[in-house]
Biotite code that builds the C-alpha atoms (Angstrom):
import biotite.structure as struc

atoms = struc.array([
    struc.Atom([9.123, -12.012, -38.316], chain_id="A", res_id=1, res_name="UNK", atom_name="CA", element="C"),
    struc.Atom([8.702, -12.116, -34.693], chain_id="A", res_id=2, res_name="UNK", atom_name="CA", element="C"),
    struc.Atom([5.891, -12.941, -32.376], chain_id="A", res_id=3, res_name="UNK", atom_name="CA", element="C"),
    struc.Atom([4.629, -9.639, -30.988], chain_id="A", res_id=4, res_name="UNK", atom_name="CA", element="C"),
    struc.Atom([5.332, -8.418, -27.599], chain_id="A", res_id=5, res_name="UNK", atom_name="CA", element="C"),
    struc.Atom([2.569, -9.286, -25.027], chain_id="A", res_id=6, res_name="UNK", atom_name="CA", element="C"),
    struc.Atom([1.220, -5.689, -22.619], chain_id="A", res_id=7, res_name="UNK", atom_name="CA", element="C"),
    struc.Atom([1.769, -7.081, -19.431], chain_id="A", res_id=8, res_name="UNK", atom_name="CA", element="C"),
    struc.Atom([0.675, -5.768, -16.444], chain_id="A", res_id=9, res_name="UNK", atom_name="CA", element="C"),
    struc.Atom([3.050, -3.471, -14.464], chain_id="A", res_id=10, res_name="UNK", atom_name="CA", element="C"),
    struc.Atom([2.328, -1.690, -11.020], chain_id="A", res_id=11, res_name="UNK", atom_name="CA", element="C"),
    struc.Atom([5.964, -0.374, -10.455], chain_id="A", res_id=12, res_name="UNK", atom_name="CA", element="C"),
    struc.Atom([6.539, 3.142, -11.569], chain_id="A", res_id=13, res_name="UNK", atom_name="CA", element="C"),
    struc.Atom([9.704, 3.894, -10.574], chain_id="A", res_id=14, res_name="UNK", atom_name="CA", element="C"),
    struc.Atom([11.071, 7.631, -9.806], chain_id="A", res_id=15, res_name="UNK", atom_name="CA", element="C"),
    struc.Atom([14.540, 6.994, -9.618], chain_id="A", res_id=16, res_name="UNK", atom_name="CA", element="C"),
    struc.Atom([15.776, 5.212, -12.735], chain_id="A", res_id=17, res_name="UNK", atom_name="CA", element="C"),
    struc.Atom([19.260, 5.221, -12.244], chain_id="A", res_id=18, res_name="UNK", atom_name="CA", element="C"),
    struc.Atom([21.435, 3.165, -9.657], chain_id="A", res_id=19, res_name="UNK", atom_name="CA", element="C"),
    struc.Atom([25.714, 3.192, -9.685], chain_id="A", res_id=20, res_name="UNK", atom_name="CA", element="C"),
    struc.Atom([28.277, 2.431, -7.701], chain_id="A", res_id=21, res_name="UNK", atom_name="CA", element="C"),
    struc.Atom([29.391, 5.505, -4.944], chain_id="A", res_id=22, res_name="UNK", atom_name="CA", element="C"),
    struc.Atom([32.561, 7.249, -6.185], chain_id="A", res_id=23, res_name="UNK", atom_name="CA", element="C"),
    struc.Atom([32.827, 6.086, -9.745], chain_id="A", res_id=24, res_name="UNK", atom_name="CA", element="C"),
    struc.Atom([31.525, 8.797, -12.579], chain_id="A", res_id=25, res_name="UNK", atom_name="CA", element="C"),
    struc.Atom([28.772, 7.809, -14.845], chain_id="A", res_id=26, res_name="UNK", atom_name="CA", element="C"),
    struc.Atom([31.140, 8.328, -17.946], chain_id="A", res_id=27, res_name="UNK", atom_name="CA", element="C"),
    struc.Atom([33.168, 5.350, -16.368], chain_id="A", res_id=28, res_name="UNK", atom_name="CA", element="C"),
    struc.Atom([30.351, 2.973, -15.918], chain_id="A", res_id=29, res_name="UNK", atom_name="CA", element="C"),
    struc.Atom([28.745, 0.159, -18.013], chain_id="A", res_id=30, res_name="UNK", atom_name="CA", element="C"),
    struc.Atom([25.527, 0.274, -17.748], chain_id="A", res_id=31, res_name="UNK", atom_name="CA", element="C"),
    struc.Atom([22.910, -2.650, -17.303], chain_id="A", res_id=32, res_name="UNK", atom_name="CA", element="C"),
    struc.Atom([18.978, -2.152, -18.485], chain_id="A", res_id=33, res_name="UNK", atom_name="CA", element="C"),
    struc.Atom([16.805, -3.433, -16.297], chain_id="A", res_id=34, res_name="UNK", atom_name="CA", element="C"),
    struc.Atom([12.635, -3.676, -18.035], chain_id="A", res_id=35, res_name="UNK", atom_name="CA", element="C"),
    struc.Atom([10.078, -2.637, -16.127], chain_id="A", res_id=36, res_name="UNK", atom_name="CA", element="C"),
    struc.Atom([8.759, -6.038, -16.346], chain_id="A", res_id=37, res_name="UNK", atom_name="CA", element="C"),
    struc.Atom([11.745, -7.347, -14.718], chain_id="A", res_id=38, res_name="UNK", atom_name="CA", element="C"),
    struc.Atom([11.856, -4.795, -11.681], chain_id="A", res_id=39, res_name="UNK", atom_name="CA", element="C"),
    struc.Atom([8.016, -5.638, -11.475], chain_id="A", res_id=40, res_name="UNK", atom_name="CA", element="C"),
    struc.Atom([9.078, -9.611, -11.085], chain_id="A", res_id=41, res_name="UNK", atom_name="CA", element="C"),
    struc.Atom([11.305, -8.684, -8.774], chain_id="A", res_id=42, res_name="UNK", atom_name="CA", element="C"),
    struc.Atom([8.945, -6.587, -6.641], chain_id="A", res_id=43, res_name="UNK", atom_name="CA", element="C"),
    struc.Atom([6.092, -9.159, -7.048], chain_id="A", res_id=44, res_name="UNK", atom_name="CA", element="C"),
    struc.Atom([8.271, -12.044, -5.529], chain_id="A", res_id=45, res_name="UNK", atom_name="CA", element="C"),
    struc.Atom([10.409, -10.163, -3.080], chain_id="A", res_id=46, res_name="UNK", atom_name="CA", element="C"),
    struc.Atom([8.764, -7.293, -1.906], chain_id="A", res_id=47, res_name="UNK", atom_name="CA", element="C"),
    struc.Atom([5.210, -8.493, -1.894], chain_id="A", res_id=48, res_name="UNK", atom_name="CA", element="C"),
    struc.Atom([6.184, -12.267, -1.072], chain_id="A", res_id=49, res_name="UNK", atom_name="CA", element="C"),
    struc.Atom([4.015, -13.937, -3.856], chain_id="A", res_id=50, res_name="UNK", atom_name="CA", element="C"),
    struc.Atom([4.459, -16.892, -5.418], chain_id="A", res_id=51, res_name="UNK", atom_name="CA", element="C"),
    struc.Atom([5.149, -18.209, -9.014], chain_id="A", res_id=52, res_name="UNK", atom_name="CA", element="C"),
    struc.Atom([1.631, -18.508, -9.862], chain_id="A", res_id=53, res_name="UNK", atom_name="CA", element="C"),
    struc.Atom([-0.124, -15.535, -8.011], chain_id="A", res_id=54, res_name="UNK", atom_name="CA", element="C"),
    struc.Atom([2.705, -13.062, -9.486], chain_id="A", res_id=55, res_name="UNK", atom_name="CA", element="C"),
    struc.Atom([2.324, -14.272, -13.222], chain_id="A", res_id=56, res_name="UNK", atom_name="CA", element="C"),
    struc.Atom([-1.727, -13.670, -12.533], chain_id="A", res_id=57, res_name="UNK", atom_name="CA", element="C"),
    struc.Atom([-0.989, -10.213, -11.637], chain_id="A", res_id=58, res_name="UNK", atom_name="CA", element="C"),
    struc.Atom([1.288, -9.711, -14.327], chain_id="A", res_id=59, res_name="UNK", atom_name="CA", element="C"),
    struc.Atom([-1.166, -11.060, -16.741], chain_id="A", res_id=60, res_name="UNK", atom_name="CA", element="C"),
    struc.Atom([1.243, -13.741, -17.935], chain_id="A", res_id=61, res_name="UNK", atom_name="CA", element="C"),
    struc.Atom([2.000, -17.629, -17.877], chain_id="A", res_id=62, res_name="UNK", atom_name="CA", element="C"),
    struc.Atom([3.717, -18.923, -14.817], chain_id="A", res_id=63, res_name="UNK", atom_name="CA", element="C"),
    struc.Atom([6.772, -20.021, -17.160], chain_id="A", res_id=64, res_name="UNK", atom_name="CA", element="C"),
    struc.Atom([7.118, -16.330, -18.707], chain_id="A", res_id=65, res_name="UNK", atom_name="CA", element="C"),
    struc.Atom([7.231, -14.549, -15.298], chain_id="A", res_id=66, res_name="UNK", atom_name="CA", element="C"),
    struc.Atom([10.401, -16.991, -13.860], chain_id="A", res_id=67, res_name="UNK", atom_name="CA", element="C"),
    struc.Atom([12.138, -16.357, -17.644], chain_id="A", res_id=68, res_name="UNK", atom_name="CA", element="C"),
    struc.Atom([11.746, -12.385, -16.737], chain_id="A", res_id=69, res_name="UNK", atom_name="CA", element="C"),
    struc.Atom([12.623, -13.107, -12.741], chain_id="A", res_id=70, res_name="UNK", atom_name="CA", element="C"),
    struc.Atom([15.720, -15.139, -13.932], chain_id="A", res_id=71, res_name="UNK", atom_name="CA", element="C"),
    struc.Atom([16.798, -12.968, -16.276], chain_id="A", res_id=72, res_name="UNK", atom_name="CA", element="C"),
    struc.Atom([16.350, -9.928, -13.597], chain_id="A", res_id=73, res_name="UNK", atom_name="CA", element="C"),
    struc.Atom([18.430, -11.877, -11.239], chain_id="A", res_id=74, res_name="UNK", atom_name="CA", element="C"),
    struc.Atom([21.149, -12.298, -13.997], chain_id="A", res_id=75, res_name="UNK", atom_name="CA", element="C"),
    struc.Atom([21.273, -8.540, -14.654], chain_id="A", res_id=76, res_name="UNK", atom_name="CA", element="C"),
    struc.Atom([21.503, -7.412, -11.016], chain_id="A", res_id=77, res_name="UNK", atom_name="CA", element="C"),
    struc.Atom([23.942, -10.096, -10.151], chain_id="A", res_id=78, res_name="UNK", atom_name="CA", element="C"),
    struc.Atom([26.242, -8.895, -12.894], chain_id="A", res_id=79, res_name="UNK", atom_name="CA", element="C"),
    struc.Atom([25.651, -5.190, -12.138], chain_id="A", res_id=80, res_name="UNK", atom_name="CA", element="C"),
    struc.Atom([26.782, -5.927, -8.377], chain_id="A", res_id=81, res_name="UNK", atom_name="CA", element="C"),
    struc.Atom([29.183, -8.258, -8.788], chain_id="A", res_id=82, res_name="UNK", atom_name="CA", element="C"),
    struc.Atom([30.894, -6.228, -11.725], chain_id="A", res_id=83, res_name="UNK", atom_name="CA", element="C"),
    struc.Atom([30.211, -2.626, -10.134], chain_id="A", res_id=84, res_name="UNK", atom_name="CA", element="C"),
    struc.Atom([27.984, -1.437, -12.788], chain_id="A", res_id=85, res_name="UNK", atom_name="CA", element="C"),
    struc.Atom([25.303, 0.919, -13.016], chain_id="A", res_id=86, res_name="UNK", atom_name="CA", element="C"),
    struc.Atom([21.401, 0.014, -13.566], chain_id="A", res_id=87, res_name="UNK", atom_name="CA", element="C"),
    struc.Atom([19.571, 1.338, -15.622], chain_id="A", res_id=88, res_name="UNK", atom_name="CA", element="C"),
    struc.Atom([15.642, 1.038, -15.609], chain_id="A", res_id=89, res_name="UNK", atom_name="CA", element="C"),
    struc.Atom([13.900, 1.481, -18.627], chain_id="A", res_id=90, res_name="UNK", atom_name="CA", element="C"),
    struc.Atom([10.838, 1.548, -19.831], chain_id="A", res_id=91, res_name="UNK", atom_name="CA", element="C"),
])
C-alpha cells in the first residue's frame, strides 16, 4: 500500500486549463497533465523568482520534493512543446 499523498500548499488557481498548439483540433492532440502542484513550482521559481528553499516553505514541502515536482514540470512542458501537444492542467 502506498504512502499517502501529502496537501501541499497551492496559490495558483488557474482559469484557463487548457493550452494547444494554433491550427491543430483537439481530437488530433495528445494531451499532457500538468498538477497543480507542478504549475505552482513553476510559478514559485519563475514567476516569483524564489529559490529552492523559500518555494518548498511556501509549498509546505521538503526542498528535495519541490525540485522532483519542478523537474518533472519541466519534463512535461518540454515534451508538450517540443512534440506539439496540448496541456492539460488538472487538479
Amino acid at each position: 500500500m502506498p504512502r499517502p499523498r501529502l496537501c501541499r500548499k497551492t496559490e495558483f488557481n488557474p482559469e484557463v486549463t487548457y493550452f494547444k498548439p494554433q491550427g491543430i483540433p483537439m481530437r488530433d492532440l495528445e494531451v499532457i497533465e500538468l498538477t497543480i502542484e507542478e504549475m505552482e513550482s513553476y510559478r514559485l521559481r519563475h514567476l516569483d523568482n524564489l529559490d529552492q528553499k523559500e518555494a518548498a516553505l511556501k509549498m509546505h514541502t521538503s526542498p528535495s520534493t519541490y525540485q522532483r515536482i519542478l523537474y518533472s514540470a519541466y519534463e512535461k512542458i518540454a515534451k508538450a512543446l517540443i512534440g506539439g501537444k496540448a496541456i492539460k492542467i488538472v487538479k
